[in-house]
C-alpha positions as CSV (number, residue, x, y, z in Angstrom):
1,X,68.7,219.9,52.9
2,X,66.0,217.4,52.0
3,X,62.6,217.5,54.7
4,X,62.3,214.4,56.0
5,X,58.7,212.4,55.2
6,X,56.0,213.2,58.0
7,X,53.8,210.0,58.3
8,X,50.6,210.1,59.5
9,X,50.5,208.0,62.7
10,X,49.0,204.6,62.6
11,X,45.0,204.2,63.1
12,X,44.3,202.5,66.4
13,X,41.6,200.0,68.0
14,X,40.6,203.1,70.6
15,X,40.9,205.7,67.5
16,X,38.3,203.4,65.5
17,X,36.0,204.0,69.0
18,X,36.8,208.0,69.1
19,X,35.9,208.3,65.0
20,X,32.7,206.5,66.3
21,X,32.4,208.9,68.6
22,X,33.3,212.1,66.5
23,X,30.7,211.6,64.4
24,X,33.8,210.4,61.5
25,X,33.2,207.3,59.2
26,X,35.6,204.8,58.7
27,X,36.3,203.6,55.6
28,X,37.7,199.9,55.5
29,X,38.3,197.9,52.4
30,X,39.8,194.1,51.4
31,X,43.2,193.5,50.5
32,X,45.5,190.3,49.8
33,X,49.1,191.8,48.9
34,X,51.8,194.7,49.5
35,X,51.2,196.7,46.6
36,X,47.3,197.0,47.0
37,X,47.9,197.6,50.4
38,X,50.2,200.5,49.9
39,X,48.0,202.1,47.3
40,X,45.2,202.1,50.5
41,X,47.6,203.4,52.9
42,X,47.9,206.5,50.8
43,X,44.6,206.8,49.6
44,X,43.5,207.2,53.4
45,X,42.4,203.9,53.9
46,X,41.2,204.0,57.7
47,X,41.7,200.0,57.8
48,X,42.5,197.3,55.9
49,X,40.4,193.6,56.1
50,X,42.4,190.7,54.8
51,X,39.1,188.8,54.3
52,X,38.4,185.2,54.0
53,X,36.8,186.7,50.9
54,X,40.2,185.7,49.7
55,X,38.6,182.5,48.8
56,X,36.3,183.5,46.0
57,X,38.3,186.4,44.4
58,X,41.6,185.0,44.2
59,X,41.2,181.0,44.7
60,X,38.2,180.9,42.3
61,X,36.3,179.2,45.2
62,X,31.9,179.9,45.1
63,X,32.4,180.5,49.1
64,X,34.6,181.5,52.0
65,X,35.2,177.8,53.3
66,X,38.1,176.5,52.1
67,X,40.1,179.3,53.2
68,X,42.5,178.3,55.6
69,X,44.5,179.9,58.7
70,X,47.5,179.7,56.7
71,X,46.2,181.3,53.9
72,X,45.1,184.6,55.7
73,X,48.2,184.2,57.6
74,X,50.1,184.3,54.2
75,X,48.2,187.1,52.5
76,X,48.1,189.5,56.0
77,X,51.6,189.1,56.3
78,X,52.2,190.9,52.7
79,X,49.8,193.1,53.1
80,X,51.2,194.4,56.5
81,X,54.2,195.0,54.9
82,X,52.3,197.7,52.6
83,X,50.9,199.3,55.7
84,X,51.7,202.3,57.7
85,X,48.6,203.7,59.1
86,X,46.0,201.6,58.2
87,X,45.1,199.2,61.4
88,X,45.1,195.6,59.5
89,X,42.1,193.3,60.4
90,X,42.3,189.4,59.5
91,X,39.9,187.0,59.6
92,X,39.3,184.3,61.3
93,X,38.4,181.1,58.7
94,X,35.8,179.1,58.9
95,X,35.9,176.3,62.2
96,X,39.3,178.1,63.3
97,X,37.5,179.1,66.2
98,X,35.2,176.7,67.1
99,X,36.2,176.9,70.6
100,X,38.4,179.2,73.0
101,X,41.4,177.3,72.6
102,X,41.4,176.8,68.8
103,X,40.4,181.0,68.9
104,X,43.4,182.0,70.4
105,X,45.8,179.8,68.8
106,X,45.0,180.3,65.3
107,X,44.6,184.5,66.6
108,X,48.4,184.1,68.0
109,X,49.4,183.4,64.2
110,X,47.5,186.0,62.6
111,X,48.6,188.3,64.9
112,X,52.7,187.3,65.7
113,X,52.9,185.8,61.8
114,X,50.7,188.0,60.2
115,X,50.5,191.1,61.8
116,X,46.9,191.7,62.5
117,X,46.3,194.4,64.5
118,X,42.7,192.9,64.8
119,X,40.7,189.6,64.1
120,X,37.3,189.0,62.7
121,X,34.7,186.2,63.6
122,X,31.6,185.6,62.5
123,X,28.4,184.7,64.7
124,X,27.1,185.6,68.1
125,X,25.4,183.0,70.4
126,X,28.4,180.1,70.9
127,X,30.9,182.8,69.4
128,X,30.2,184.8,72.7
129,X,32.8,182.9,75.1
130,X,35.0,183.0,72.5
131,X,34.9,186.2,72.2
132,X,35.4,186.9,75.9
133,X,38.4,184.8,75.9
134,X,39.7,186.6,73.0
135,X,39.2,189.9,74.8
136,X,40.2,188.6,77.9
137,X,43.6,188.0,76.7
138,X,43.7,191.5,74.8
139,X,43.3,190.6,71.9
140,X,41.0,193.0,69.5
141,X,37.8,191.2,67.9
142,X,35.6,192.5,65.2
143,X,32.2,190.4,65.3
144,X,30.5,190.2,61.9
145,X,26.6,189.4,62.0
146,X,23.7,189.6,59.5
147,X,24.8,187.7,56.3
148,X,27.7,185.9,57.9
149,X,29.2,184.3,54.6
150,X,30.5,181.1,56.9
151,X,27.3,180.3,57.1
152,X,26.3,180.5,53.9
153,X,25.0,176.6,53.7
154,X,22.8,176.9,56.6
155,X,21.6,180.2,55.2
156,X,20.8,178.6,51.8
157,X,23.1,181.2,50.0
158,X,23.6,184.7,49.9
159,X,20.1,186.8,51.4
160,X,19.3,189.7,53.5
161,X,19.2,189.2,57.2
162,X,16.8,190.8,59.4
163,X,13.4,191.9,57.4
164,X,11.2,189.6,59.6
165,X,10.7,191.6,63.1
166,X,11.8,188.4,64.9
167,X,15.0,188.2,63.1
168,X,15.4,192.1,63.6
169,X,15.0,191.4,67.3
170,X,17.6,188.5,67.1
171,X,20.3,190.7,65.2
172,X,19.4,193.9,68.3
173,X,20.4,191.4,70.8
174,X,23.3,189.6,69.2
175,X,24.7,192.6,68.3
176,X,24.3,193.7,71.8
177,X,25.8,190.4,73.2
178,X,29.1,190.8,71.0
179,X,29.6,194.1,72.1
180,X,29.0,192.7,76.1
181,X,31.6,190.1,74.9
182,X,33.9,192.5,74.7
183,X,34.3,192.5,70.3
184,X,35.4,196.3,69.9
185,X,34.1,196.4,66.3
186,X,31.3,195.5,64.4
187,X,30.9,194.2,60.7
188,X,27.1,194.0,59.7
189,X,26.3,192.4,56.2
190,X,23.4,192.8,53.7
191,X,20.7,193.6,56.5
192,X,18.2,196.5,56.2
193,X,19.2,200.1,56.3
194,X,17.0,200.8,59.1
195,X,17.5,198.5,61.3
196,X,21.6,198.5,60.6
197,X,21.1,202.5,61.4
198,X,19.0,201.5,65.0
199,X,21.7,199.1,65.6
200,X,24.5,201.7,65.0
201,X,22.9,204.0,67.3
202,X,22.0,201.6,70.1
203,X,26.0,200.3,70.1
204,X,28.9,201.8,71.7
205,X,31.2,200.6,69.8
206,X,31.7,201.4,65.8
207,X,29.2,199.4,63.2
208,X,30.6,199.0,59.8
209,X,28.4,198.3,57.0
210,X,27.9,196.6,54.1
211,X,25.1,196.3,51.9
212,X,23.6,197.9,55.3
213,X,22.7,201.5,54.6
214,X,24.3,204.6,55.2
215,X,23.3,204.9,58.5
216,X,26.5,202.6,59.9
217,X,29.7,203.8,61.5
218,X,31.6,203.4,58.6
219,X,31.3,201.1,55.3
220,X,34.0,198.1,53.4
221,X,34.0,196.9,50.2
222,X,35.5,194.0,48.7
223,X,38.6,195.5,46.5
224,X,37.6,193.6,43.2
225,X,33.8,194.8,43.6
226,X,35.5,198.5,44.2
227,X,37.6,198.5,40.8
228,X,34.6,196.7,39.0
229,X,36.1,193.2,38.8
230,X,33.2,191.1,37.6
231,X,34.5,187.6,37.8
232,X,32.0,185.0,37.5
233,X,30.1,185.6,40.4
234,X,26.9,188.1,40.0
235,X,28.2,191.5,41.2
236,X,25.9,192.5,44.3
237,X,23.5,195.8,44.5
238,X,25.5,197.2,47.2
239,X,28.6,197.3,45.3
240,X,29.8,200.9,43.3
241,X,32.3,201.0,40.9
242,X,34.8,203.7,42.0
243,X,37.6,203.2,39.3
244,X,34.6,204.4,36.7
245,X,36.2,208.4,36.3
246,X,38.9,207.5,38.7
247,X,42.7,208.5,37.0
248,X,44.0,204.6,38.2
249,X,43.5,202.8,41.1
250,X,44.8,204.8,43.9
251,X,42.7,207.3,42.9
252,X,39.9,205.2,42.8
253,X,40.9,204.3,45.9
254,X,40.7,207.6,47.5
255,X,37.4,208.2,45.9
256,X,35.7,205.9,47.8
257,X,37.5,207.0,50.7
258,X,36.4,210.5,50.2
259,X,32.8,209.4,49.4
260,X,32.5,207.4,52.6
261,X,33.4,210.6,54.8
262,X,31.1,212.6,53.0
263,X,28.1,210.7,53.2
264,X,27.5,210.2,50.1
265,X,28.2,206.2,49.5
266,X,26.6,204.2,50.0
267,X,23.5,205.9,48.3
268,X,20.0,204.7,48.5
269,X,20.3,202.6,45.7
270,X,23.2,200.6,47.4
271,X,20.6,199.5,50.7
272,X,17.9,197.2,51.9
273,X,14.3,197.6,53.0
């Protein structure tokens, strides 16, 4: 008589906080369709971000903007259905949630239509109420400061956040202020490894890096920088190529997985001073 499958049970928003807690990384990683997103779920994949990232790996866009509600409602939809433990995070486009009301609206469809377990917004300062009204109504928010790709015109393109000690200062408190807000996950991007590591330790809640050190709560990657897909956009330093020795992609998968856990990536050479 055939055994029947034992599934590991599904990641949770509080398990992310006990992981934290534990002193266990998380390992999170991009995703746009069922198949990739099945491949993750058995590598181990701790959670899965169906990123506005969308925009520039498969549209062929140069930034995040045109990326629409619709279109990470469309793309997290087939990757829940590749899902069985990894919690699913969706972000939130650019202006979707430019107030409260437009927040919880466009969050009800990636949530009900796409089955997000979790959204992701970019920004502190007016993004605070809305991420109190998120919370408020229960629904779980990852905030995502430091290079905030959104912002990417009023940044004047793709930098490091956070070397001058004013901007450190700023990115302490905002990253405080989300977490007051009641955001129960934190992305930072492309800011120094000591600071991202002071930030990790002063927060409560988890900090996930990238491009931020190894001294963060756990570490993403975009899926087409993981498997070495160049494209035409210059491939960043805090990118490894985990399909290089790997025996196919799942395994590559895993890899990166295993190397998250164990400390070893990213590696110095993958950081900011």
């Amino acid at each position: 008589m055939s055994t029947p499958e034992v599934r590991p049970a599904p990641v949770s928003v509080p398990q992310l906080g006990r992981m934290k807690a534990e002193g266990r990384r998380i390992s999170m990683l991009t995703c746009y369709d069922a198949t990739f997103a099945f491949a993750m779920d058995r590598a181990g994949v701790d959670t899965v971000l169906v990123g506005d990232s969308l925009g520039m790996v498969v549209q062929g866009h140069d930034s995040t903007l045109p990326v629409t509600v619709d279109h990470i409602v469309y793309h997290s939809a087939a990757v829940a259905r590749g899902l069985s433990r990894a919690l699913l995070v969706a972000d939130m486009p650019f202006l979707s949630y430019a107030t409260p009301g437009r927040a919880l609206d466009a969050a009800r469809r990636l949530m009900a239509e796409g089955g997000a377990a979790m959204v992701k917004l970019e920004g502190a300062g007016p993004m605070l109420v809305v991420i109190a009204a998120l919370a408020a109504r229960d629904v779980p928010v990852c905030a995502h400061l430091g290079l905030t790709p959104q912002s990417v015109m009023k940044l004047g393109g793709f930098r490091v956040q956070g070397r001058e000690a004013a901007a450190a200062q700023r990115l302490r408190e905002d990253a405080r202020a989300v977490q007051q807000a009641g955001a129960a996950l934190l992305v930072l991007e492309c800011v120094p490894r000591t600071l991202a590591a002071q930030i990790t330790t002063e927060l409560e809640i988890p900090v996930i890096g990238i491009g931020a050190g190894a001294g963060c709560d756990g570490q993403v990657l975009v899926m087409h920088d993981l498997l070495g897909l160049r494209g035409r956009h210059r491939t960043p330093r805090f990118v490894k190529d985990f399909l290089v020795g790997a025996d196919g992609v799942e395994a590559a998968f895993a890899a990166y997985v295993a190397a998250v856990r164990e400390g070893r990536f990213p590696a110095e050479e993958h950081g900011f001073d």
